[in-house]
C-alpha positions as CSV (number, residue, x, y, z in Angstrom):
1,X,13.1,103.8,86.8
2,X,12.2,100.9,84.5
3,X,9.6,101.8,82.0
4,X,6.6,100.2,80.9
5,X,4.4,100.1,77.9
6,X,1.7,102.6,79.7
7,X,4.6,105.0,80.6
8,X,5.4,105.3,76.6
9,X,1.9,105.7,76.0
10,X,1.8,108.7,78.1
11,X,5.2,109.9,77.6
12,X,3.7,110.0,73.6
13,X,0.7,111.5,74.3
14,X,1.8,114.6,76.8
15,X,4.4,115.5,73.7
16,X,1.8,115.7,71.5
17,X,-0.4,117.8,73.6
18,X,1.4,118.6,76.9
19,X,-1.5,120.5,78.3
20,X,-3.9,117.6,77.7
21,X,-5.6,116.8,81.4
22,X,-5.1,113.6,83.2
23,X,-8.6,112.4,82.7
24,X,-8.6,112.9,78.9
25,X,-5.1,111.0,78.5
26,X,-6.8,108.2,81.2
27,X,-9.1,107.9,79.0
28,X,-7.2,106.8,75.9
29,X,-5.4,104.4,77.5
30,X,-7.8,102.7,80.0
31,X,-7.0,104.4,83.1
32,X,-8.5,106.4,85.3
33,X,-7.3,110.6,85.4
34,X,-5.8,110.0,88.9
35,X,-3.6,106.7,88.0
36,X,-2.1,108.4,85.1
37,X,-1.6,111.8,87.6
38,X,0.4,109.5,89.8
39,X,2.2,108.2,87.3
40,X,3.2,111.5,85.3
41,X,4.3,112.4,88.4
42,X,6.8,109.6,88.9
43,X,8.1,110.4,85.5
44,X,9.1,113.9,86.3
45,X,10.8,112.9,89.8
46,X,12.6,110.5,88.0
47,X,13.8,113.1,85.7
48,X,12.5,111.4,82.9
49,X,10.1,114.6,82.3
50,X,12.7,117.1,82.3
51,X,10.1,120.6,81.7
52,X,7.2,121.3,79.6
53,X,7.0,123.7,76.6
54,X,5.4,125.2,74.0
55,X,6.0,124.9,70.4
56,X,6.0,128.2,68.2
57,X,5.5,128.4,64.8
58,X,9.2,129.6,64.1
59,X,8.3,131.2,60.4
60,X,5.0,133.2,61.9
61,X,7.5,134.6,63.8
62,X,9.7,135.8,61.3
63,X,12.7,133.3,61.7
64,X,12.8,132.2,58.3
65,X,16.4,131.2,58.0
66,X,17.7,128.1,59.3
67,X,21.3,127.0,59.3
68,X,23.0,124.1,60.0
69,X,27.0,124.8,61.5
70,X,29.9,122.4,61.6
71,X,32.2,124.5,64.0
72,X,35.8,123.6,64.1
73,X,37.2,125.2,66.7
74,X,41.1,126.4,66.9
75,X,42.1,126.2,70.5
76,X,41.8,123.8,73.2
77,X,39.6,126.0,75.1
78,X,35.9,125.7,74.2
79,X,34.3,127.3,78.0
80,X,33.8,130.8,76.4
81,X,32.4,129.4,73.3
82,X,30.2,127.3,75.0
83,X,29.0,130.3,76.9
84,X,28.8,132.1,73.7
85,X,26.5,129.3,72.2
86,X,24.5,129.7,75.8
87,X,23.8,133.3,75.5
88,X,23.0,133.8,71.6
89,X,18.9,133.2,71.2
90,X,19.3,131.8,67.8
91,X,20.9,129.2,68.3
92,X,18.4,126.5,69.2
93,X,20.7,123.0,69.4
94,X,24.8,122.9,69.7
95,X,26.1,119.4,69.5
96,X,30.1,118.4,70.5
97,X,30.5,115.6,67.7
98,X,33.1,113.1,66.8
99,X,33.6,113.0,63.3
100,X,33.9,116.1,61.0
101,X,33.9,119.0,63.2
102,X,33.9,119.9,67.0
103,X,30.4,121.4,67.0
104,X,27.4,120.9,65.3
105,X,25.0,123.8,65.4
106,X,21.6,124.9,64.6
107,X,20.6,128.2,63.8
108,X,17.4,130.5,63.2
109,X,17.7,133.4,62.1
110,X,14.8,136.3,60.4
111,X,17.4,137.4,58.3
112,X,20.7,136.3,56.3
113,X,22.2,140.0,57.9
114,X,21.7,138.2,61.3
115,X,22.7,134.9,60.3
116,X,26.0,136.8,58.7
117,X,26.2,138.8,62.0
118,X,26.2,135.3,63.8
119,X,28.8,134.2,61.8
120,X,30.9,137.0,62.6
121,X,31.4,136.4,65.8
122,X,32.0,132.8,66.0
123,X,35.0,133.1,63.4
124,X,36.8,134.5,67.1
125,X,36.5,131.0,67.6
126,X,37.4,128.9,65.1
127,X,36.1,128.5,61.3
128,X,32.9,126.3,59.8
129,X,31.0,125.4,56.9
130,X,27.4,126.5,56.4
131,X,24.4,124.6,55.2
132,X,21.3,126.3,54.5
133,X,18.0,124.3,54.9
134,X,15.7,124.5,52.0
135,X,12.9,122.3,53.1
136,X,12.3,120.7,56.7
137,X,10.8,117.1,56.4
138,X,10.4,116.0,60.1
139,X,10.0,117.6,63.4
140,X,9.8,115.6,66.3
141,X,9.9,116.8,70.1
142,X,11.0,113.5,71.3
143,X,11.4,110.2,71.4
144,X,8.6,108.2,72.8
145,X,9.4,104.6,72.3
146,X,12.4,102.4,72.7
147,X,10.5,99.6,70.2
């Protein structure tokens, strides 16, 4: 599906508000509720609109701790510590890299007893080096433009 200067406009707009309804989006961006319906739905049977989700405020919640893992992993098989990285709930992104590493992680943890916990279990895999974040700068859901 090629995409056009209206579909980035939406695209933009539903990840800053997903729940926003057609007419309001139509609105700010000179079309009517029903052209941008038909459209949102082209984007998600084009797989271009994968889901829709909600965004938690992680420290409200207590997950306070978040860790940034290069994994390096010491065998050739990575299928159980993929599934590993599948089942654990704090980790929120795993990355295969080139580069330094096999795996780039990211972690969120309430405590540095969970995070330790965490770390535990993945030396069964391999070894890595820890980062702690001390400040986050940016969050962004997604990217909305190709400009």
């Amino acid at each position: 599906m090629e995409l056009d200067n209206i579909d980035f406009q939406i695209l933009r707009l539903l990840s800053e508000n997903a729940r926003i309804q057609w007419k309001e989006l139509g609105e700010q961006i000179h079309m009517t509720g029903q052209a941008v319906g038909n459209r949102i739905k082209k984007l998600e049977e084009s797989g271009i609109i994968k889901g829709y989700s909600v965004i938690v405020d992680e420290m409200k919640m207590g997950l306070t701790f978040t860790a940034f893992v290069i994994f390096y992993m010491k065998t050739t098989d990575h299928r159980s510590f993929i599934r590993l990285m599948n089942d654990r709930r704090e980790v929120l992104e795993v990355h295969r890299v080139s580069g330094e590493g096999c795996y780039h992680l990211k972690i969120k943890t309430s405590s540095q007893e969970q995070l330790n916990l965490f770390l535990d279990k993945i030396l069964e895999y391999g070894n890595y080096t820890l980062h702690l974040s001390i400040q986050e700068i940016k969050k962004q859901n997604s990217i909305t433009s190709t400009d």
